[in-house]
N, C-alpha and C positions, 0 to 999 in steps of 0.2 A: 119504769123498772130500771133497776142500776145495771150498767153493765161490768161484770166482773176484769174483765181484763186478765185472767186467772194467766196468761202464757208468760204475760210481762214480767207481772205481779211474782212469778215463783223463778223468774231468773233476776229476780231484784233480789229476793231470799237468799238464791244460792249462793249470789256474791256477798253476804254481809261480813263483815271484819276481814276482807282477803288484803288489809292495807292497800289498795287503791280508789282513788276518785270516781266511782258509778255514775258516767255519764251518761245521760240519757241522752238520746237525738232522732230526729224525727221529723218531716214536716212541719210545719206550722199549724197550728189549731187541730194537729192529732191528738190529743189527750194526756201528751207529756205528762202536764201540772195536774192534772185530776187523778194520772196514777199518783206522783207521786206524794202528793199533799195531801193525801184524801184513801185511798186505796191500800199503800203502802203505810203512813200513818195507822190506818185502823191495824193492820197487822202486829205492827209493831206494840199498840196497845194490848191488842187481845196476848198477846205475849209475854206481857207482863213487864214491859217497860213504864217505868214509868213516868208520866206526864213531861217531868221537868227535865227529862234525862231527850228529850226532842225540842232541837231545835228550828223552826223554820224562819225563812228571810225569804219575804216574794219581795226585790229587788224591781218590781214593773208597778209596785203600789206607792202611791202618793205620801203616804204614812212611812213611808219605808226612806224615801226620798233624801234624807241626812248621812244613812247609813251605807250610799253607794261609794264612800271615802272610804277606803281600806284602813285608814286609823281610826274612824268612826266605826267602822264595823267591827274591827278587833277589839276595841273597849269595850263596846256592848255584849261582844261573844265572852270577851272574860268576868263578865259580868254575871252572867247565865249561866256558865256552866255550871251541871250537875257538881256537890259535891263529891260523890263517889258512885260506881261505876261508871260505864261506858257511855259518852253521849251520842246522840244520831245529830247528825247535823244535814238539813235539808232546802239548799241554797234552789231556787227557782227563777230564772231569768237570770242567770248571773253572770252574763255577759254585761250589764248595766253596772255589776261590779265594778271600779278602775282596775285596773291591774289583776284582774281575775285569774291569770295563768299563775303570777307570783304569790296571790292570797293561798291558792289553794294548796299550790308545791309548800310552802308555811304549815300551811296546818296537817297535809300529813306526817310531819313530825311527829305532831302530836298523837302517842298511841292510846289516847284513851277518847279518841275522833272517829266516826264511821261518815265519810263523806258522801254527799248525793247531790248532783247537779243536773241542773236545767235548761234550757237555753233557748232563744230563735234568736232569726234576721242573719245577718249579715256576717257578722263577731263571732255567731258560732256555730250555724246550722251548719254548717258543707263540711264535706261527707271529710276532710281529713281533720276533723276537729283533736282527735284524740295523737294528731303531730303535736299539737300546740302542749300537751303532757308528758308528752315525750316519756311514754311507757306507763306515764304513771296511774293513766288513765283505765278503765273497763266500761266502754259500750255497751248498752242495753241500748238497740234501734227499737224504736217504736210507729207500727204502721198506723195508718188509720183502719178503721174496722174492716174488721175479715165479713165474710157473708156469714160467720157464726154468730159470732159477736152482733151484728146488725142483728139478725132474728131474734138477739134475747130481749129486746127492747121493740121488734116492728110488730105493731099490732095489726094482723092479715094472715094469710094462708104465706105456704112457701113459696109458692110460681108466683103471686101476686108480691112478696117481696124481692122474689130474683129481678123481676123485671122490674122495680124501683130501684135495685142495686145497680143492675147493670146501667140503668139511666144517669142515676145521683150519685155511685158511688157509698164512700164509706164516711165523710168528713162526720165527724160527732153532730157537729151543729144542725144537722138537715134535720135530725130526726126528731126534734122538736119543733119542726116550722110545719105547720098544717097545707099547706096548699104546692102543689111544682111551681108556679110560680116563685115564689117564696124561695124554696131550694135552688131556683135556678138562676135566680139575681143573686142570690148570696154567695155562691163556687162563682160565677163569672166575676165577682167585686171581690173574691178574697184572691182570685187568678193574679188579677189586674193588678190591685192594690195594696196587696201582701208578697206577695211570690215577686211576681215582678220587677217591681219595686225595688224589694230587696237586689236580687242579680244585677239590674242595673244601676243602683247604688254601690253597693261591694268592688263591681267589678271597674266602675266608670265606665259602661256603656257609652260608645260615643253616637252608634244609630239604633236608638230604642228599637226604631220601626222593624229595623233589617232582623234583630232577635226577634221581635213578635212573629214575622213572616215564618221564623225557622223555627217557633214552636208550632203555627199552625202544619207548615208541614209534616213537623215530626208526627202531629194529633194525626194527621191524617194515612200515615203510614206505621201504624202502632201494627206490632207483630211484620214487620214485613223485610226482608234483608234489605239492608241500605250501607250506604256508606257517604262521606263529606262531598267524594267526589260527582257521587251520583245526585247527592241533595244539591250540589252548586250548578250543575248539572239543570235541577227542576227549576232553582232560581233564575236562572239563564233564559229557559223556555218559557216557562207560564207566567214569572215576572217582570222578564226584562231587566234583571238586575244581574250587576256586575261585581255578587259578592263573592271571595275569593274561598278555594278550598280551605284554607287556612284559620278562617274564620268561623266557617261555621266548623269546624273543628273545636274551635274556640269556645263557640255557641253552643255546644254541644257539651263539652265541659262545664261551665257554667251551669247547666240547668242538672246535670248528675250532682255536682256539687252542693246543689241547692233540695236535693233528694225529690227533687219531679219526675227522673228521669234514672233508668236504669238499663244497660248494656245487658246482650247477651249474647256472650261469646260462641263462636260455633268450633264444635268439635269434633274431629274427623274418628268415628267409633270405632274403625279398625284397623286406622294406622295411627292410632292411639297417640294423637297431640292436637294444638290447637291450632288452626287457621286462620289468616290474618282478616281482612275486611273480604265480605258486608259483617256486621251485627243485627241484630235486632234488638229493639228498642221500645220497654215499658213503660207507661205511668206508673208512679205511686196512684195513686188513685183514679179509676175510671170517670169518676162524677167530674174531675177537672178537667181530663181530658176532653170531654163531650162536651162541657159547658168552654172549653176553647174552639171548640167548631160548633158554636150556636147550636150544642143536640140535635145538629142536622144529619151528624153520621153517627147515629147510635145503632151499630151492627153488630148482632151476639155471638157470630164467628170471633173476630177480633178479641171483642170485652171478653167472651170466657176466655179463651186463652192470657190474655192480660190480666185476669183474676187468677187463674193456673199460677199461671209465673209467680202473681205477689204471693200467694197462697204457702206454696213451697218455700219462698226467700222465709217469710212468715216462722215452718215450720222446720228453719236452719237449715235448708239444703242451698248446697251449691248449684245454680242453676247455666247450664249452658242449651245451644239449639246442636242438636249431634247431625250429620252425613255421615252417610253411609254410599261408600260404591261398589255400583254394582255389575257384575260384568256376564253375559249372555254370548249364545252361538245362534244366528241366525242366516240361512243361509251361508253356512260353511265360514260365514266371518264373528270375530270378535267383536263386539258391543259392549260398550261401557255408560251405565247414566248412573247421577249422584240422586240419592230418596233424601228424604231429610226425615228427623226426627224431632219435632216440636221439643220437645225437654228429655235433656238428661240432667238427673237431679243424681248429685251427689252429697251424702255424709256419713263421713268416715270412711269407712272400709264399706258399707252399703251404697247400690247404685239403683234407681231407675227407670227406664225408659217410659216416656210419656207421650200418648197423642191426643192433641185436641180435637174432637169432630162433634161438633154443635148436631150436624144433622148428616145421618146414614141413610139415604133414600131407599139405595138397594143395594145388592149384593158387591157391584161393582164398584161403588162410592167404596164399601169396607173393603174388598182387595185393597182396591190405594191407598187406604189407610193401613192396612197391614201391611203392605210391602215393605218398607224400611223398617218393624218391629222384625219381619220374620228372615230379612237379611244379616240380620245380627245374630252372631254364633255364641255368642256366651250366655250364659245362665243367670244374667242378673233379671229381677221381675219387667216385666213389660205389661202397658196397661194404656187402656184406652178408654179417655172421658167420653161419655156423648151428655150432650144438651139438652136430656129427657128422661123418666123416670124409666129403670129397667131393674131387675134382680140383679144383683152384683153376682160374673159367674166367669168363671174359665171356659174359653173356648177346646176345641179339638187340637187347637196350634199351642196352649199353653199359655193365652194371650189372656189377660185380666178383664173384663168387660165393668164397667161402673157409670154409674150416673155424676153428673156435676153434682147432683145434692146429695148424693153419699160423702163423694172427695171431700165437700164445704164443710158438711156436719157433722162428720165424724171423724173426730181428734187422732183415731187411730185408724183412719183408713187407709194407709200407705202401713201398716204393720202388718200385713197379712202372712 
């Protein structure tokens, strides 16, 4: 079964003719080129474009291989072009282009161009690609599959694909490999041999090793507040290494840049600014992270929240971890402790509070989970995921009550 990709797909629509270059960017082997040479294409036809009036260049194909010369390419594109109206023009891997920045700045001259580009490795993946346009650029990120998106295509019940999601992840490829076996040398070899690869080419890595060590740690402290000095800190203890804060600072950049890795700022919710270090720190995709610790720590605390997080980046919100303090009389004294709030998702003018709780044993597991919802005074929504099927319901405190497979499945469950 295909997968629609329908979120991508209609923020590729919205931007059509806004004069800028539709950069796609994304992981590697996320489904960039299948949206946009295949997904988006059909669009465009059922639209009533026609045929000749699209043009595509996969720049990564063998046949293509003459045409990575910016004067080869340009001959061939004036070649092509539509006599009249508007052409699409759908460049795929066009960092293999030479001079890709200067082709592209060229052709938006041209107003009768609607540009769309593609890209991995090194030349274009990280994440400030759209510097290299200097404005002229429009981003559409593209993740790897949502748990929606996975279900259109897993053939099993839901609990039976939650928990192959939360193992493998979302990479397209899996989902046609028949065995975990299969799945699980394929994410540890595209880890190794693609991702990695990459950042230590790009960047000249000089101690491959010392990066590997500060992804596995990172794998291993997924959701948890850290910071360089605390991780330089683990290296010191459990490794014996004498790598400097600086570096993994460094190393830490690097892997955000390469979209493996994403930051999450913590925000003080009611002294309303932000906080400098720890952070918390997500994969793009859970299946990588687990296949980088041998799926020896495949823990559904963690991974749903990690699926939370991309979920919401997913559905345009601004995602930070919020504190809240709180201040008590006990015995005649002043008391102050800081609660934290798993996510606060921001967009626009709309805000909401988030908690992750995989599992509520009993009453006193959900106080602690409500405490920092119910220390916040303002009236923006507050809601709490658990890791099992329940009625979606408001509590007595005004609190949102939902299942992870509500949140996953329903495009509009944060609209209530």
């Amino acid at each position: 079964m295909e997968i629609s990709r329908s979120i991508y797909l209609e923020r590729l629509i919205a931007r059509k003719h806004n004069g800028l270059v539709k950069v796609i960017t994304g992981i590697r082997r996320c489904g960039k080129s299948y949206l946009l040479l295949n997904l988006f294409k059909r669009h465009l036809l059922e639209s009533g474009v026609a045929p000749e009036n699209i043009l595509i260049y996969e720049f990564d194909r063998w046949q293509s291989r003459h045409l990575r010369a910016p004067e080869a390419f340009f001959s061939d594109l004036e070649q092509k072009l539509a006599k009249t109206g508007r052409t699409y023009v759908l460049l795929d891997e066009v960092q293999m282009l030479a001079d890709f920045s200067e082709v592209l700045d060229s052709l938006l001259r041209e107003s009768n161009l609607d540009l769309y580009v593609t890209g991995s490795n090194s030349k274009f993946l990280s994440s400030d690609v759209l510097t290299e346009f200097r404005g002229r650029g429009d981003e559409v990120h593209v993740f790897p599959l949502s748990f929606s998106e996975f279900m259109q295509a897993y053939d099993g019940d839901v609990y039976s694909g939650w928990t192959q999601y939360c193992t493998f992840g979302g990479m397209p490829m899996t989902l046609g490999m028949a065995t975990e076996e299969q799945k699980a040398a394929y994410l540890k070899r595209l880890f190794d041999e693609t991702y990695l690869k990459d950042i230590v080419e790009r960047n000249a890595v000089g101690k491959p090793q010392e990066l590997e060590e500060l992804i596995d740690v990172m794998a291993s402290c997924t959701g948890t507040l850290t910071n360089p000095t605390k991780i330089a800190d683990t290296f010191r203890s459990r490794l014996k290494s004498g790598i400097t804060v600086n570096t993994v600072r460094t190393y830490i950049g690097y892997l955000q840049d390469a979209f493996l890795l994403t930051a999450a700022h913590r925000y003080d919710v009611k002294g309303r600014k932000y906080i400098g270090t720890p952070h918390k720190y997500y994969f793009e995709d859970v299946g990588l992270r687990n296949a980088r610790l041998q799926f020896r720590q495949v823990e559904e605390t963690h991974l749903m929240e990690n699926i939370i997080f991309n979920e919401l980046r997913l559905r345009g919100y601004d995602v930070d971890v919020g504190c809240v303090n709180q201040r008590s009389v006990q015995d005649g004294r002043s008391l102050g402790r800081q609660l934290e709030v798993d996510f606060v998702a921001n967009q626009g003018s709309r805000r909401i509070y988030i908690q992750s709780a995989n599992l509520l044993a009993d009453e006193e597991e959900l106080r602690q989970e409500k405490a920092s919802l119910m220390a916040i005074r303002d009236a923006f929504k507050k809601i709490i995921i658990v890791g099992h099927p329940i009625k979606a319901a408001y509590d007595e405190d005004g609190i949102y009550h939902m299942s992870i497979f509500d949140f996953l499945l329903k495009p509009d469950s944060l609209l209530w």
